[in-house]
MARKOLSE-981736 format. One line per 5 residues: their letters; for each residue x, z, y of C-alpha. Coordinates in steps of 0.2 Angstrom, whole numbers, plus 2048, in hexadecimal, padded with zeros to 3 digits. Layout:
BEGIN
a) X:Z:Y ~ ...
***
This chain:
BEGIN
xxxxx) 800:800:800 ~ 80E:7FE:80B ~ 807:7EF:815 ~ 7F8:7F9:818 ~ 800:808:820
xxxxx) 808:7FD:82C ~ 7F8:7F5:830 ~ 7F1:807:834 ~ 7FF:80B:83E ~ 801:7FB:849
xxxxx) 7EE:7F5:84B ~ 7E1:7E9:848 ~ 7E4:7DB:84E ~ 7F9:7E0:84E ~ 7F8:7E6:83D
xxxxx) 7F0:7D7:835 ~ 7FD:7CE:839 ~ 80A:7D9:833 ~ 801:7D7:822 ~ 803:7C7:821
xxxxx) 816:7C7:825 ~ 815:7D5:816 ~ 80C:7C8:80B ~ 81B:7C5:7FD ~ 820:7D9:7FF
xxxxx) 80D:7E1:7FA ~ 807:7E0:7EB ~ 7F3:7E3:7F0 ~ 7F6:7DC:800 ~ 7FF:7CB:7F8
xxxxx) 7F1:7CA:7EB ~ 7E2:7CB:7F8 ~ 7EA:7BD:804 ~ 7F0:7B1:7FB ~ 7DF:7AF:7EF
xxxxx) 7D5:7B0:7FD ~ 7D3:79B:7FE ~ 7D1:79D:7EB ~ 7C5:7AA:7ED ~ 7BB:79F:7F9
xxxxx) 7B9:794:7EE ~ 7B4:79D:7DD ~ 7A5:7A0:7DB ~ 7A9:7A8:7CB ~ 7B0:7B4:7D5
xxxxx) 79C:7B9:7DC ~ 79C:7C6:7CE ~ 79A:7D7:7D4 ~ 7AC:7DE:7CD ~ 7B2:7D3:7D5
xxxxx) 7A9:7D6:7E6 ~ 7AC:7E9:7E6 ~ 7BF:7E5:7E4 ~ 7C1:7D9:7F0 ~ 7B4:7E3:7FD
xxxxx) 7BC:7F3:7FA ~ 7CE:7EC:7FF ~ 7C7:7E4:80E ~ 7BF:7F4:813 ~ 7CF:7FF:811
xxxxx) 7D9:7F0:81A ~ 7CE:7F2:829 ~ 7CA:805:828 ~ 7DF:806:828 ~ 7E1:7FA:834
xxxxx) 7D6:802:840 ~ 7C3:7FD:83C ~ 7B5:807:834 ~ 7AF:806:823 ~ 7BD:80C:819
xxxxx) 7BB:80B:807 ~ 7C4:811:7F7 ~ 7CB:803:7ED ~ 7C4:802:7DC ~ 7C5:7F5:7CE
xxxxx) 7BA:7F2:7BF ~ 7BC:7ED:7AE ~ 7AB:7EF:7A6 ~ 79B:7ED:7AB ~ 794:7FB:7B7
xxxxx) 7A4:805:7B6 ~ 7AE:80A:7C5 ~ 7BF:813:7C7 ~ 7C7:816:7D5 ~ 7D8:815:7CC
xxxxx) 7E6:808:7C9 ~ 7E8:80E:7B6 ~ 7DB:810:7A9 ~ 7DE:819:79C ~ 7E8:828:796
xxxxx) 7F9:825:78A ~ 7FC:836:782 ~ 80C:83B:783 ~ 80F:82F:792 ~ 818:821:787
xxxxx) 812:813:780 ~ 818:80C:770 ~ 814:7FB:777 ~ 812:7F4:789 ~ 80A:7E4:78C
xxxxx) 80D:7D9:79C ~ 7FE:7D1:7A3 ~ 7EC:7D2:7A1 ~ 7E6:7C2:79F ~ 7DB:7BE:790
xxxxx) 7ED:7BB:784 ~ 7F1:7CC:78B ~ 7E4:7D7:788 ~ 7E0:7CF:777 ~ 7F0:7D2:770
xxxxx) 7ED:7E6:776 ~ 7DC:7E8:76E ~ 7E5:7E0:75F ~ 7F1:7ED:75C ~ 7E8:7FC:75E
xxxxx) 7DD:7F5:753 ~ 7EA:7F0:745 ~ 7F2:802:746 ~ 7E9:80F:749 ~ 7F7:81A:751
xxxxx) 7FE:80C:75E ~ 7FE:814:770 ~ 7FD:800:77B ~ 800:801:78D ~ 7FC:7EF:798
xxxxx) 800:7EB:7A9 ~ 7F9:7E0:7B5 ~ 801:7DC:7C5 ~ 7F1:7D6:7CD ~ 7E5:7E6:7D3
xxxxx) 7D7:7DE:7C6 ~ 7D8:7D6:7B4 ~ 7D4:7C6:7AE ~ 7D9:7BE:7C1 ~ 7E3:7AD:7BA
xxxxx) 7DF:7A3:7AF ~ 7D4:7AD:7A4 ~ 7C6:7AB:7B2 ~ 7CC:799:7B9 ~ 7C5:78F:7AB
xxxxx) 7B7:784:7A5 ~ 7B3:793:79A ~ 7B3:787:789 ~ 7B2:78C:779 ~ 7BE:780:771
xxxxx) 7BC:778:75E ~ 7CD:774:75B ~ 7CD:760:75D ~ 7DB:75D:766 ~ 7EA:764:75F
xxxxx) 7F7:75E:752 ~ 7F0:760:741 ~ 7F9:76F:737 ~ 801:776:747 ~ 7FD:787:74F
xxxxx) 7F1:781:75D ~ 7E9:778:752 ~ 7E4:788:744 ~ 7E3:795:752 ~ 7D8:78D:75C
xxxxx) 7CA:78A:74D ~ 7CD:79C:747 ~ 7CD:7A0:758 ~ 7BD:798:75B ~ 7B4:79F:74E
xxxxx) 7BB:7B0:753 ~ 7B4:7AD:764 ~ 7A3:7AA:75F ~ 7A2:7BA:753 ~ 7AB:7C4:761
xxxxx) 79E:7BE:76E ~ 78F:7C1:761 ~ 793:7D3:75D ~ 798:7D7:770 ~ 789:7CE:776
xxxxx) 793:7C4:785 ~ 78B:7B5:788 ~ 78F:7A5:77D ~ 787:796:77A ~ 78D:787:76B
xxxxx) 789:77A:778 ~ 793:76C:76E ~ 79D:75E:777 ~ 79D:74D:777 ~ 7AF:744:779
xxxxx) 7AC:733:781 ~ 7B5:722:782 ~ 7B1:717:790 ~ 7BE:70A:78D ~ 7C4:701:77F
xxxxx) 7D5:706:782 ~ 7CD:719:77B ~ 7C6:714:76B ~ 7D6:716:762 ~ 7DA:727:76A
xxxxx) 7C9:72D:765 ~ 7CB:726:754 ~ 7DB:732:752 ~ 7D2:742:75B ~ 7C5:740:74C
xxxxx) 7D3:741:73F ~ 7DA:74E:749 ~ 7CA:759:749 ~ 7C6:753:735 ~ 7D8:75A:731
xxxxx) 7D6:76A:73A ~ 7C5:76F:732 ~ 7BD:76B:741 ~ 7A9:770:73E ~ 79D:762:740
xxxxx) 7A9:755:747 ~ 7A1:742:748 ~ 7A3:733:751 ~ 793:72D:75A ~ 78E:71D:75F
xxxxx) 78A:716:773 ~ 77A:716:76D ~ 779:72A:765 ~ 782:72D:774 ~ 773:72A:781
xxxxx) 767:733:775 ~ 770:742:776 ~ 776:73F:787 ~ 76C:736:793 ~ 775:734:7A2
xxxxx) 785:731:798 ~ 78E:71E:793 ~ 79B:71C:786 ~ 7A1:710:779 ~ 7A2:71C:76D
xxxxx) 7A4:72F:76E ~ 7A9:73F:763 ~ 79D:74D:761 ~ 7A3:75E:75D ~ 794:768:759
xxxxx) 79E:779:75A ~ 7A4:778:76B ~ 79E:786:775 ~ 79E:78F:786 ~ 7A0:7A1:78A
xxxxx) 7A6:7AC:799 ~ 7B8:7AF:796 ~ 7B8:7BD:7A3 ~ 7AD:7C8:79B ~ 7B7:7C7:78A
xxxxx) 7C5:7CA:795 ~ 7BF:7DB:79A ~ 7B5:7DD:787 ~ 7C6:7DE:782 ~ 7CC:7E9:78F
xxxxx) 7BE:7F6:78A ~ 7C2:7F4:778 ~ 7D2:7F9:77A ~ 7CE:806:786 ~ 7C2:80D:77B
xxxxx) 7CF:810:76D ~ 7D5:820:779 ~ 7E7:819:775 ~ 7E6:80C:781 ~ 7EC:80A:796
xxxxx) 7EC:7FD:7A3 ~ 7F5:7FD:7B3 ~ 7EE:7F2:7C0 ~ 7FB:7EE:7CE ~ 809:7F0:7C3
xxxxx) 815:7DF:7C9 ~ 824:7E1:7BD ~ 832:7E1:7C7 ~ 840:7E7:7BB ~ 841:7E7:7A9
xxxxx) 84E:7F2:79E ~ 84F:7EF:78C ~ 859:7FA:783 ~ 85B:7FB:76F ~ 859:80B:76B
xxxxx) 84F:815:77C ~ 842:805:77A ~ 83D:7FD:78D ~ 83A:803:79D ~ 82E:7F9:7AA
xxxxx) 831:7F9:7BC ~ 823:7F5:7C6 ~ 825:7EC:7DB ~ 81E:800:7E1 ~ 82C:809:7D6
xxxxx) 81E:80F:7C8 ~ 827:810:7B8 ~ 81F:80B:7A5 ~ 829:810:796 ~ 827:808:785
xxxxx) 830:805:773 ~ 82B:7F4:772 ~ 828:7E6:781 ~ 817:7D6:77D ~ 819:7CA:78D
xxxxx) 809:7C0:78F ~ 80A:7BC:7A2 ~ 803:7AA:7A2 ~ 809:7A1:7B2 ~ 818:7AD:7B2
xxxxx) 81C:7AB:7A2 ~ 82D:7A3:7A5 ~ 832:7B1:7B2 ~ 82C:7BF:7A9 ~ 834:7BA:79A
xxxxx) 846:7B7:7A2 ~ 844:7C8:7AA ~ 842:7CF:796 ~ 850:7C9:794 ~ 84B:7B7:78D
xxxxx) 84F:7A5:790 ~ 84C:79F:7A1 ~ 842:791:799 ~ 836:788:796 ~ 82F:787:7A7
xxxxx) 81F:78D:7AB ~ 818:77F:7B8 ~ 806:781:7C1 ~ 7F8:774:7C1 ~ 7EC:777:7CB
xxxxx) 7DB:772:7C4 ~ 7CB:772:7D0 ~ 7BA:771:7CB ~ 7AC:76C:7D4 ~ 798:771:7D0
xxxxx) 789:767:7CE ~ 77B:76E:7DC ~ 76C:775:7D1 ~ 75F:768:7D3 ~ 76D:75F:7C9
xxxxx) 773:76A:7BC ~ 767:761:7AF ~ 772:752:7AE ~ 77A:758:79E ~ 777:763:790
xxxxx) 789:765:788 ~ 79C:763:78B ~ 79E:751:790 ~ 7B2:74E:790 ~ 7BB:73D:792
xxxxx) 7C8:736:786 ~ 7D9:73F:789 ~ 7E8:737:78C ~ 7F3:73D:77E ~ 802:740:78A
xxxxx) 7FD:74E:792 ~ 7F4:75E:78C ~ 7E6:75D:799 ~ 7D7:756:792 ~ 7CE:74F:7A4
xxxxx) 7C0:751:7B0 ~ 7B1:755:7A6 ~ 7A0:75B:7A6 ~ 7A0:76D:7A0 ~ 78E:779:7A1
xxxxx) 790:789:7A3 ~ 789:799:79C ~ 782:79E:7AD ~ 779:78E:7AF ~ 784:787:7B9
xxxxx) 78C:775:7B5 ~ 7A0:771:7BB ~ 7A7:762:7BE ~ 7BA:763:7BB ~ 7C9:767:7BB
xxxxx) 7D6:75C:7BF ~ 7E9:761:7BF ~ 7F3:760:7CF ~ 804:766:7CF ~ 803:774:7D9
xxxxx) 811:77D:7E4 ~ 810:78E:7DF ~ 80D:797:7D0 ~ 7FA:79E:7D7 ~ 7F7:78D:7E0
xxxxx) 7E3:78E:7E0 ~ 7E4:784:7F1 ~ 7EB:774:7F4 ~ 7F6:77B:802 ~ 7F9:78C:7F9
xxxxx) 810:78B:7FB ~ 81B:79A:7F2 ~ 82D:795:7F9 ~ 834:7A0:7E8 ~ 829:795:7DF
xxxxx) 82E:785:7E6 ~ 83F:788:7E5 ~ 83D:78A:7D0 ~ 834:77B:7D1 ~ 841:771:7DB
xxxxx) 850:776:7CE ~ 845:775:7BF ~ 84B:763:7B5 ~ 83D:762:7AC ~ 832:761:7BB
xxxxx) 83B:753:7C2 ~ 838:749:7B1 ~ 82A:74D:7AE ~ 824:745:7C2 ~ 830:738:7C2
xxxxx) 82A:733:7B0 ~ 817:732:7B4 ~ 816:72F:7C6 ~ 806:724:7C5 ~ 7FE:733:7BC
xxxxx) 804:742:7C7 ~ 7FF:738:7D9 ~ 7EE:734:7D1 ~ 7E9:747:7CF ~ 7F0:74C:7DF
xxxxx) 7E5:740:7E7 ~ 7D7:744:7DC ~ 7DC:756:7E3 ~ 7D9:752:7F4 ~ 7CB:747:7F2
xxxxx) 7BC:74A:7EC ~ 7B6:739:7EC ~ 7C3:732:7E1 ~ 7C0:745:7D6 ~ 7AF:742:7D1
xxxxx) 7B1:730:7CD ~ 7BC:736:7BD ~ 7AA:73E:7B4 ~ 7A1:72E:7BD ~ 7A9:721:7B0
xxxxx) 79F:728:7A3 ~ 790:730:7AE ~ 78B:725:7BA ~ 77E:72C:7C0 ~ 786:739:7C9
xxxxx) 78B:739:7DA ~ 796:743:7E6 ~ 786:749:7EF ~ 782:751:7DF ~ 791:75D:7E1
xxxxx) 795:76B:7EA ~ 7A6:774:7E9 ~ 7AD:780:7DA ~ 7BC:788:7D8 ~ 7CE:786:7D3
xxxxx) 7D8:78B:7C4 ~ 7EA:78A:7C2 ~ 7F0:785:7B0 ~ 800:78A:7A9 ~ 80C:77B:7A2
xxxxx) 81C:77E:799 ~ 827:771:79B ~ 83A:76F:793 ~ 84A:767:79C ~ 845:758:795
xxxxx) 834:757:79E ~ 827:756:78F ~ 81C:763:78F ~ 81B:771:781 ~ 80A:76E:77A
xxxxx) 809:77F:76D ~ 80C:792:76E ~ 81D:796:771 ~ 825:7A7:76F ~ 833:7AF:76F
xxxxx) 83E:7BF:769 ~ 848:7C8:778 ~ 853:7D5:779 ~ 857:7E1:76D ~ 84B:7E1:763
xxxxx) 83E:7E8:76F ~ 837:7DA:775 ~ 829:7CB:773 ~ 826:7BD:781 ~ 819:7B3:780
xxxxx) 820:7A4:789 ~ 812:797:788 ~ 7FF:798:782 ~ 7F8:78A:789 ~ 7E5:783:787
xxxxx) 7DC:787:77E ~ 7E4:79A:77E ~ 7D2:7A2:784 ~ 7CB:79B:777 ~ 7D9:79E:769
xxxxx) 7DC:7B1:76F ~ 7D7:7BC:761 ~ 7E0:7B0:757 ~ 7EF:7AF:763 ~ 7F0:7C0:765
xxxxx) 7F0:7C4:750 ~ 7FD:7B7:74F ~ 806:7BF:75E ~ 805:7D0:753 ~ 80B:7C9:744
xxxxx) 81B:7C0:74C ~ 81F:7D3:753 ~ 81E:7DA:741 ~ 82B:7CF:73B ~ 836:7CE:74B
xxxxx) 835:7DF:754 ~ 837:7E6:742 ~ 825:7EE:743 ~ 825:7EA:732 ~ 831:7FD:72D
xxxxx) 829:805:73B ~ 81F:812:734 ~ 813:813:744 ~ 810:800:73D ~ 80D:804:72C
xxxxx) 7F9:807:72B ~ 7F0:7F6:730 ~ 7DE:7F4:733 ~ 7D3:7E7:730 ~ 7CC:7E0:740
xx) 7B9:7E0:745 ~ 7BA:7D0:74B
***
């Protein structure tokens, strides 16, 4: 809170601007400026958690800075629950056995997963924004994905159709809201037909449920407003509210009374050591103590892992994906996941026509480089950020080797026009004055020196023998993280030696 007392002392108007010359140097007062466009713009971000955090900041800004209405700060994590608290939960003893970095989705899974598994565990997670679930956990189209996409026999490919069935059960039992919408995947060219010839045998090899190519013809029947040549329809594609799993998982873990998460806890120093375990240093000088280190911090993944004592690569590069919505009167348009034909170079899968669980229907994203790791804004800079960028090889390779590609999203970035004629090809029907804006996501993308993206879980042993980094789970990670984080479990069994530990000795069987 150091920004703030300076804001009281120098006032309003003074102290404002003394806030934003602290923006790099506060952790709450960095988190609430720079996702205020972003926040503008999500209305994802309506939900009442979310409206109590960002009100009760702005009310202690303003009381401290010289106003009325002062406020304590107070984040939520489950429905109807307040606490007026950075940590949540209690650690007997003070020590965790494991500490978790970052409480994205991947995160928190991988927490509830191990309390769960061994019933003595003690898990700490920390979270350098003042909330959960605040990247890319609640920057998405909110799919459940089937698994159609990925290399047949790889790890993307089995985790993400045990992760979707996973999803479904967990969402069942927990009562979050779901629906098995389906998906069509459509060709509007003949140049597709092969490409969606391959994502059928794709989908067949991975036990895909339901999978079936569809004529033009079908393709109307279920879909009016939609034209293709020839489509693929994945009857077990779904959609649910990644968020509120998010924070299910968050209360599960919680609720096992051997679980804590610290909110505004930046990591700014990590020490491994063999035998005293690893000691976590936060930006405030709050100190986390642990035997054993899980890093699951998404876009950060590249710099937290290094700071573990990891690799500095693969580079962790931002896309920027924003989404716009279709106003109300038009929401009927379609009934199910509409999604072009990928292009097999990249892992994106295009601008598409996604309904949502709260009745809402998005249009989007597309996948701008962006110049900072949080870029939700097209003219959102981090100069630490861009300097990574500038020196990272694979980058340049990656740009330089598909510039026709990279200049197109930029401009369907910046013009909505040229964004909405994307889901036009194949629904013609719709227009830009059906629209209204969305939000923005920003999507993590590993790239090597070479310049070709890392298309499947990557994850890495650190130092010592204490630590696990989780260096790249990209789409479809919401979807695939129960599975993720069983596979993340059972990688630190076998690497950290969990395996002759006796606290890791008695295992139970998961709900879910």
């Amino acid at each position: 809170m150091e920004a703030l007392d300076k804001v009281s002392r120098t006032g309003r108007k003074t102290g404002l601007r003394v806030l934003q010359a602290y923006f790099s140097g506060s952790d709450k007062a960095s988190w609430l400026l720079s996702h205020r466009d972003s926040q503008d713009r999500d209305s994802s971000r309506r939900l009442s958690d979310r409206r109590t955090l960002s009100v009760g900041t702005m009310r202690e800004i303003t009381r401290r800075a010289g106003g009325g209405g002062g406020a304590i700060m107070a984040t939520r994590f489950g429905s109807g629950r307040r606490w007026n608290s950075n940590i949540r939960g209690e650690i007997a003893g003070g020590e965790a056995d494991v500490a978790i970095v970052g409480a994205g989705i991947v995160g928190l899974a991988t927490a509830r997963e191990i309390v769960l598994r061994f019933p003595q565990t003690k898990v700490v997670v920390v979270e350098k924004e003042a909330d959960i679930v605040q990247h890319q956990t609640s920057h998405n189209s909110g799919v459940i994905h089937a698994g159609i996409y990925y290399e047949p026999g790889s790890a993307m490919a089995r985790l993400c159709v045990e992760g979707a069935r996973r999803m479904y059960e967990y969402c069942g039992k927990k009562n979050l809201p779901h629906k098995r919408v389906g998906k069509l995947i459509v060709a509007t060219r003949d140049s597709e037909l092969p490409i969606l010839e391959d994502l059928y045998k794709r989908a067949t090899a991975n036990g895909v449920p339901g999978i079936e190519l569809i004529s033009s013809k079908k393709v109307q029947e279920m879909e009016p407003n939609v034209r293709a040549l020839q489509a693929l329809h994945s009857p077990n594609t779904g959609i649910t509210d990644y968020a509120k799993v998010g924070r299910s998982f968050a209360e599960d873990l919680l609720s096992t009374g051997r679980g804590q998460i610290r909110t505004s806890f930046k990591v700014t120093g990590i020490d491994v050591d063999e035998v005293k375990g690893v000691t976590l240093e936060s930006q405030s000088g709050d100190i986390v103590k642990a035997k054993w280190l899980i890093t699951c911090a998404g876009l950060h993944a590249d710099y937290v892992g290094h700071m573990a004592g990891g690799a500095k690569g693969p580079a962790i590069l931002p896309f920027r994906g924003n989404y716009q919505e279709l106003k109300p009167e038009y929401r009927s348009i379609i009934k199910r996941n509409i999604y072009p034909t990928p292009d097999p170079k990249f892992p994106m899968v295009g601008v598409h026509l996604t309904p949502r669980v709260d009745g809402r229907v998005l249009i989007g994203p597309n996948a701008a480089l962006a110049l900072a790791k949080e870029g939700y804004s097209f003219w959102h800079i981090n100069i630490r950020d861009l300097l990574v960028f500038a020196t990272t090889k694979g980058l340049w390779k990656l740009v330089l080797g598909n510039p026709s590609t990279v200049f197109t999203e930029i401009w369907r970035d910046i013009n909505k026009r040229a964004f909405v004629a994307e889901a036009q090809r194949y629904c013609p029907s719709l227009q830009v004055e059906h629209t209204t804006d969305g939000w923005a996501g920003v999507h993590a993308v590993a790239v090597d020196d070479s310049g070709k993206i890392i298309g499947n879980f990557l994850f890495e042993t650190g130092k010592a023998g204490r630590v696990l980094n989780v260096r790249n789970a990209p789409s479809p990670a919401c979807t695939s993280s129960l599975a993720i984080a069983t596979s993340i479990v059972n990688q630190a069994i076998d690497d950290l030696d969990w395996k002759n530990e006796k606290l890791f000795k008695v295992e139970e069987e998961m709900a879910v």
